[in-house]
N, C-alpha and C positions, 0 to 999 in steps of 0.2 A: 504494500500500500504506500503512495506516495507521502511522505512528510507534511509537506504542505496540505493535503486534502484531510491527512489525518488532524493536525489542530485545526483546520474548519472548522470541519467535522463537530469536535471535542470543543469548540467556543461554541458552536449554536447548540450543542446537547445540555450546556451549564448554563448557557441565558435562558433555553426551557426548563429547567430544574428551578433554578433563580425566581422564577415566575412563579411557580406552587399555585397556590389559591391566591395570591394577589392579582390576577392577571386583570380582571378588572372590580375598579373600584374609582372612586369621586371623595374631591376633597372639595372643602370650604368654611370661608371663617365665618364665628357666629359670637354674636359680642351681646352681651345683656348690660344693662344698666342698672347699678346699686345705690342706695345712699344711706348714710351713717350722720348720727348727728352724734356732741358730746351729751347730751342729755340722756341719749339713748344708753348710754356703756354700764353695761354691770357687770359690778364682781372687778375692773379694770378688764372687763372683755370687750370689744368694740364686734357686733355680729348683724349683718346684714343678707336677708333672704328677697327673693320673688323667686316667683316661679317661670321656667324659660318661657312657657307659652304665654305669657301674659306683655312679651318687650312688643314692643312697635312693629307690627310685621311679621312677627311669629319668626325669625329667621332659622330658627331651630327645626319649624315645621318645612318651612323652606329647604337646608338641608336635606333633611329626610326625603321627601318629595321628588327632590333634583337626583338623591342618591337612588332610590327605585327606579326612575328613568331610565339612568344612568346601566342601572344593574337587571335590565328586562322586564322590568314591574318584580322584579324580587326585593324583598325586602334586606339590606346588610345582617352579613352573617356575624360580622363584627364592626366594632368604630373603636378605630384608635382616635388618641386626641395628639398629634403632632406637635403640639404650642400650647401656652399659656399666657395668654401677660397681663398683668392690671396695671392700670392708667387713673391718676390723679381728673376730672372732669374741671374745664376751666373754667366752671358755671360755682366751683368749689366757694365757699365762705370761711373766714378764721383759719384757713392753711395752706402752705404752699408746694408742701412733700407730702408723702407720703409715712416719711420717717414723723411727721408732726402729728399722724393718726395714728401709727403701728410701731411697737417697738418687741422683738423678738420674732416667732414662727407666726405666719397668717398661712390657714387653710383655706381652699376652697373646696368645699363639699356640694356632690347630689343628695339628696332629697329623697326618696320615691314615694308620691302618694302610695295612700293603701297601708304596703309596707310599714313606712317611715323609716326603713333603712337607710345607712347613710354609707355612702361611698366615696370616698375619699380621691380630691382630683389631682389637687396637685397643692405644692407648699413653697414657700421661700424664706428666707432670713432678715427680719431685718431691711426693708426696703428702704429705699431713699430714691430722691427727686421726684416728678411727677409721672413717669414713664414713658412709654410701657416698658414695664419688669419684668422680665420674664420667669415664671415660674417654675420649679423641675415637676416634671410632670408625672404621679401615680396612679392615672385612670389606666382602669384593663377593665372592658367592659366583657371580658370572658369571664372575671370572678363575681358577674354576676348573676345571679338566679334566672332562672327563665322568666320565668314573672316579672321581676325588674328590670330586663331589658327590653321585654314587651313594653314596659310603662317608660322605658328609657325612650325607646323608638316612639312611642305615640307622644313625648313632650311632656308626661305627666309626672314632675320632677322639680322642685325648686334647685336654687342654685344660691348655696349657703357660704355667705366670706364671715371668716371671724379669726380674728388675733388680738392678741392684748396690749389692750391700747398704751401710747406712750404717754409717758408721767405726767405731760399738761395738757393732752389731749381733754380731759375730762371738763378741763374749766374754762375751757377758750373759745366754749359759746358757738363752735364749729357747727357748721353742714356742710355732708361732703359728698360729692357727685365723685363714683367710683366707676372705670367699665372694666370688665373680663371681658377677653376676647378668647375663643379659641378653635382652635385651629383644627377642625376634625375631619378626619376621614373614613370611609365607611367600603369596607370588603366583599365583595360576591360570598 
């Protein structure tokens, strides 16, 4: 066998391996809007929920929609989330950072009606500026139940930010326009 036809060959047999179950799939970002007041914080907690289906446009339902398209009217066999970041809203009052709301670990959690399970998205340290911050990201919507990713994929799911607020956040009379965004993709 010739050389050359052999690593062809052996390149297009490893970019079909490569492909697995990813071969198709749809990404897109989907950003919600939060807000946090100092009045609001207990315990030195700062925590702010809605629920995705409720932002402006549904963008979440949007995703979903565009990803069945996308995937034959199937619905994703999974959704990774590729990104995270939260961003400071310049519509903000009484702060300029982020570090002036949060100080240590901020989570971002799901929700699941029903359930009330919570799933854990993703987390960071210690933010500063107004962003976007990128977050390290720990959603794997395979560790969740079938039921909760039914309710994931239908939207029926808050989207929970909280970390503890920083030492004068509490008294500085703050509201604060926060966005998640994030960056999800969904698998045949």
């Amino acid at each position: 066998m010739n050389r050359r036809y052999f690593l062809v060959t052996l390149l297009a047999v490893s970019t079909l391996i490569g492909c697995g179950d990813d071969a198709v799939s749809y990404s897109a970002p989907v950003g919600i809007n939060l807000k946090a007041k100092s009045s609001d914080t207990v315990n030195a907690t700062v925590t702010s929920q809605k629920g995705i289906s409720t932002e402006s446009g549904n963008p979440f339902k949007v995703f979903v929609d565009n990803a069945r398209k996308e995937l034959d009217g199937k619905s994703p066999a999974r959704v990774e989330l590729t990104s995270l970041t939260l961003t400071l809203g310049a519509g903000s009052v009484g702060v300029t950072s982020l570090s002036e709301v949060f100080t240590g670990r901020v989570d971002i959690l799901f929700r699941t009606e029903e359930s009330n399970n919570t799933h854990i998205v993703g987390h960071v340290e210690n933010p500063t500026g107004s962003g976007p911050v990128p977050f390290v990201v720990d959603f794997d919507s395979k560790a969740m139940s079938a039921e909760d990713y039914s309710r994931f994929l239908a939207g029926k799911f808050n989207v929970v930010l909280r970390g503890s607020a920083a030492p004068t956040f509490t008294t500085k009379g703050a509201d604060v326009d926060l966005q998640a965004t994030f960056a999800f993709t969904a698998f045949e």
